[in-house]
C-alpha positions in Angstrom: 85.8 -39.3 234.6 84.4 -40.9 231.7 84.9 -44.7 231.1 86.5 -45.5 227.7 86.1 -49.2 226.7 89.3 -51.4 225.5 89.2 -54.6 225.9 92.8 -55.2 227.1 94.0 -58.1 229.7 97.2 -58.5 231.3 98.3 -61.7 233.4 97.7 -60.3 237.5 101.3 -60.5 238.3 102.1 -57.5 236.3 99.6 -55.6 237.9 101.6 -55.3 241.5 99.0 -53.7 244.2 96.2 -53.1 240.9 93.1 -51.4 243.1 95.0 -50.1 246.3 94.6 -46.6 245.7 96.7 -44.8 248.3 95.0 -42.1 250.6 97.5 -39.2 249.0 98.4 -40.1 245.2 102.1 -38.9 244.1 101.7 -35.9 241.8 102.7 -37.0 238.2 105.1 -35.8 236.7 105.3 -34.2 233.4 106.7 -36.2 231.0 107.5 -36.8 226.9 107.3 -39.8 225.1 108.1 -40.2 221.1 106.7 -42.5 219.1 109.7 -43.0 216.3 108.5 -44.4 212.8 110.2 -45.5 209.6 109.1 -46.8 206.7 110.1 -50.9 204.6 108.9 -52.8 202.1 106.6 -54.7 204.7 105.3 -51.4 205.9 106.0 -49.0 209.0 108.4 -49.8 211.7 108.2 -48.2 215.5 111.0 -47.9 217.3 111.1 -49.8 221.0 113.8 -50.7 223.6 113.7 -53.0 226.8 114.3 -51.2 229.7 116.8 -52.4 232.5 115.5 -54.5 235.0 117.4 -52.0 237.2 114.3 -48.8 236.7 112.9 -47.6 239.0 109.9 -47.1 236.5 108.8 -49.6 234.2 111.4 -52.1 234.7 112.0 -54.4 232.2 108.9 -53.1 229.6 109.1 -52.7 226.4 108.8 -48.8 225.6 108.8 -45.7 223.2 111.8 -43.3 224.0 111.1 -41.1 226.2 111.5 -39.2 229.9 110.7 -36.9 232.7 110.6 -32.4 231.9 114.0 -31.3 232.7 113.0 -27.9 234.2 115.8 -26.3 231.5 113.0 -27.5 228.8 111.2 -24.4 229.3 114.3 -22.0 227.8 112.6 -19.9 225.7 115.8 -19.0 223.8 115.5 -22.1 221.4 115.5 -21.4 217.7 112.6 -23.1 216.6 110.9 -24.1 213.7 106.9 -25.6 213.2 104.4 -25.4 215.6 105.2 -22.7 218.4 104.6 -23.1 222.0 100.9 -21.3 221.7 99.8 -24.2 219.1 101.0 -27.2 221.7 99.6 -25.9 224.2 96.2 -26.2 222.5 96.7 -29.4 220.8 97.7 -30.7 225.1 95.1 -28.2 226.3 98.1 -27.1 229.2 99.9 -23.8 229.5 102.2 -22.3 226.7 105.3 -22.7 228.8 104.8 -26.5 229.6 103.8 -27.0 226.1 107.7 -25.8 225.1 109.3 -27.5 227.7 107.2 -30.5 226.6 108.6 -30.5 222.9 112.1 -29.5 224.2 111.7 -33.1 226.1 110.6 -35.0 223.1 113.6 -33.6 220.8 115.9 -34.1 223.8 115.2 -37.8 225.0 114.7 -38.8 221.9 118.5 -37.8 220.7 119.7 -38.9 224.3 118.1 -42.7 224.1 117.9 -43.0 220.2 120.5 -40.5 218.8 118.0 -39.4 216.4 118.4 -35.5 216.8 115.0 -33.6 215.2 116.8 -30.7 214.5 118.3 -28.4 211.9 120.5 -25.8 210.0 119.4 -23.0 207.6 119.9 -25.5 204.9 117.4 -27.9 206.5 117.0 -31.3 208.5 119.9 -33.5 210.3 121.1 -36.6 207.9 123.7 -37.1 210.8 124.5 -36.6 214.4 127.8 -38.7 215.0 129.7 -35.5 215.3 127.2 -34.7 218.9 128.0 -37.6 220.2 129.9 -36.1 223.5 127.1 -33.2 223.3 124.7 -36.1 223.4 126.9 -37.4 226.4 126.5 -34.1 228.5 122.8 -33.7 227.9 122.5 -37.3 229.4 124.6 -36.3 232.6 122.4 -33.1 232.4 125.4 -31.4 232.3 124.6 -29.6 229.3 120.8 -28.1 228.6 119.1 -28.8 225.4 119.2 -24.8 224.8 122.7 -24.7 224.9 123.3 -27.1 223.2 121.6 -26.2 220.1 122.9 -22.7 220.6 126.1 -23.6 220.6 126.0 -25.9 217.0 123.8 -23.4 215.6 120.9 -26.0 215.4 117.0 -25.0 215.4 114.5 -27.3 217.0 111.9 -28.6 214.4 108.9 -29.0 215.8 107.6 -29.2 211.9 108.7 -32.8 212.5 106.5 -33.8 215.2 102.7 -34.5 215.9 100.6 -34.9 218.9 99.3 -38.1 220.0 98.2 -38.8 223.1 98.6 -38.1 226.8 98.5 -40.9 229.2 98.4 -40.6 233.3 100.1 -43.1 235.0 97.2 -44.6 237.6 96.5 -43.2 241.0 98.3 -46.4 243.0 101.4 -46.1 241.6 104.9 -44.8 243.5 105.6 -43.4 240.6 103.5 -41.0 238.3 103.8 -39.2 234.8 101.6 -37.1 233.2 103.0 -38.2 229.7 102.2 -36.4 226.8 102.9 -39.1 223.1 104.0 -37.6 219.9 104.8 -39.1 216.6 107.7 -38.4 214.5 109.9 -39.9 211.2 113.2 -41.1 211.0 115.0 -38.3 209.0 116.7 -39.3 206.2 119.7 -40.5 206.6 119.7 -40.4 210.3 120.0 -43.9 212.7 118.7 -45.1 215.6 120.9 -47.1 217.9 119.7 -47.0 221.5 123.2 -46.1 223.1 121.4 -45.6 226.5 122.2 -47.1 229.8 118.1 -47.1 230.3 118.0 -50.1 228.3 118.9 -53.3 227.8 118.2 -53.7 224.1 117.0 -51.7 221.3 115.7 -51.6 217.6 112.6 -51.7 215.0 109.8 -53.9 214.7 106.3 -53.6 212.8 104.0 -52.7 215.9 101.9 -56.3 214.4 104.9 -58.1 215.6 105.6 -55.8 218.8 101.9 -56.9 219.7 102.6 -60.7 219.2 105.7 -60.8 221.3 104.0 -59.9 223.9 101.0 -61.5 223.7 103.5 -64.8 223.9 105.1 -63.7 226.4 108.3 -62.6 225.1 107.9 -59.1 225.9 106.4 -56.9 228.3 104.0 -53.8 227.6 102.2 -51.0 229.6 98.7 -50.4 228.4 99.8 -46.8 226.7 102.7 -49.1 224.8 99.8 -51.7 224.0 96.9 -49.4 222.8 99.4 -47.1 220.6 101.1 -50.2 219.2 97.7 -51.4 218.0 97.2 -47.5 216.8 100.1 -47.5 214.9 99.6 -51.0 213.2 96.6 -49.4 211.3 98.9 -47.4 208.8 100.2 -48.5 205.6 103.1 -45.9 206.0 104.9 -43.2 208.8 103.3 -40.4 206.9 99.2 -41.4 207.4 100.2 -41.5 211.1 101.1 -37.8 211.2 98.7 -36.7 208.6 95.9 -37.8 211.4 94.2 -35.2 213.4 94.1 -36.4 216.7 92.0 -34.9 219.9 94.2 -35.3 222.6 92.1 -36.0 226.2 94.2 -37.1 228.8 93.8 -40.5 230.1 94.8 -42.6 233.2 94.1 -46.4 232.8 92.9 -48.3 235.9 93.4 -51.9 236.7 90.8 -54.3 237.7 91.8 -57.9 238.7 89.7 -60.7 237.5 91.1 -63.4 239.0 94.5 -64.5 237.1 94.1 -61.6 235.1 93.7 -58.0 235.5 91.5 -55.6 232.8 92.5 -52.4 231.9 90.0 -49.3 231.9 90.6 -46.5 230.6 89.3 -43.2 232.1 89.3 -39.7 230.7 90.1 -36.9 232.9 
């Protein structure tokens, strides 16, 4: 692995057991994560919720939507539209039917935890999803697949809309792993967020500057992916310069190092 510098610190008591590495790591799993932009007058907006104290994963944090593969993500009978399977797989350097079930996940969480559905009809994107609200229901009780869901409405998958970002590893001493692969997206038009998810506790936009000071004051808590993409993202003047950027996606898996009161993040690339 290859050390990349960041000079990132986080108070020691978020670290839990930071350098115990246990003898047999959990596998991660594969995951998707969305980064949600929108554009104002005082420049891009990401969107972010609070997770429940209750997780089991990230309790508490301040996060992109997001979530584990649903094995049904791999259905290769989704209309789609953009990118095909071959191309992601590239872009995440993993196999072509990962890479579908992969983008099936982003379009899927995202509309479960944000209601923003990255989908369309012949006659082109979503401006509204209120009438999939019980749809939206179903996929969250997984009682309804993502495939047949779209089937059913006669939707197609735009994978036009999204771009890859990044893919982080959750470190080697957690109980709980993802291989989680980031992608960027806009806000349709006319389409709104409104984190209706039990997963969190509160939802909503902020400029990724002001994400960045919460929690640097404490108000807020951040994993080092959430951190580093935050401070990404703050470097655009608008939503479409972040997906116009051609990214080289390496996979990463920070590693924490306590100093005393503090603990410093390293990145390594796998």
């Amino acid at each position: 692995m290859a050390e990349l510098r960041h000079d990132l610190k986080f108070d020691a008591s978020l670290a839990g057991d930071a350098g115990t590495l246990p003898a047999d790591p959990v596998t991660p799993k594969d995951a998707a994560t969305v980064i949600l932009l929108r554009d104002t007058p005082d420049g891009p907006e990401v969107f972010l919720q609070r997770r429940v104290t209750a997780m089991a994963f990230a309790a508490g944090m301040t996060v992109f939507p997001g979530g584990g593969v649903d094995e049904r993500d791999a259905d290769a009978s989704v209309r789609w539209a953009g990118p095909g399977p071959a191309r992601w797989a590239r872009w995440f350097d993993c196999p072509e039917p990962l890479a579908r079930a992969l983008v099936c996940a982003a379009v899927r969480e995202t509309f479960e935890e944000s209601g923003v559905l990255l989908a369309g009809t012949d006659s082109g994107v979503l401006t509204a999803t209120d009438q999939y609200a019980e749809a939206r229901k179903a996929l969250v009780s997984r009682d309804l697949s993502l495939a047949a869901f779209l089937a059913r409405e006669g939707l197609t998958l735009r994978a036009d809309l999204l771009r890859p970002w990044a893919n982080w590893v959750t470190p080697a001493a957690e109980p709980r792993r993802y291989d989680a692969r980031f992608f960027v997206a806009t806000l349709p038009e006319g389409q709104t967020a409104d984190g209706a998810t039990t997963e969190a506790e509160s939802s909503g936009w902020q400029r990724p500057e002001d994400a960045l000071a919460d929690a640097e004051a404490g108000r807020s808590r951040l994993m080092p992916p959430t951190w580093i993409t935050l401070t990404e993202m703050a470097e655009f003047a608008a939503a479409a310069e972040a997906l116009a950027t051609e990214r080289t996606v390496r996979k990463i898996m920070p590693s924490l190092v306590r100093e005393g009161d503090q603990v410093r993040v390293v990145l390594e690339e796998m």
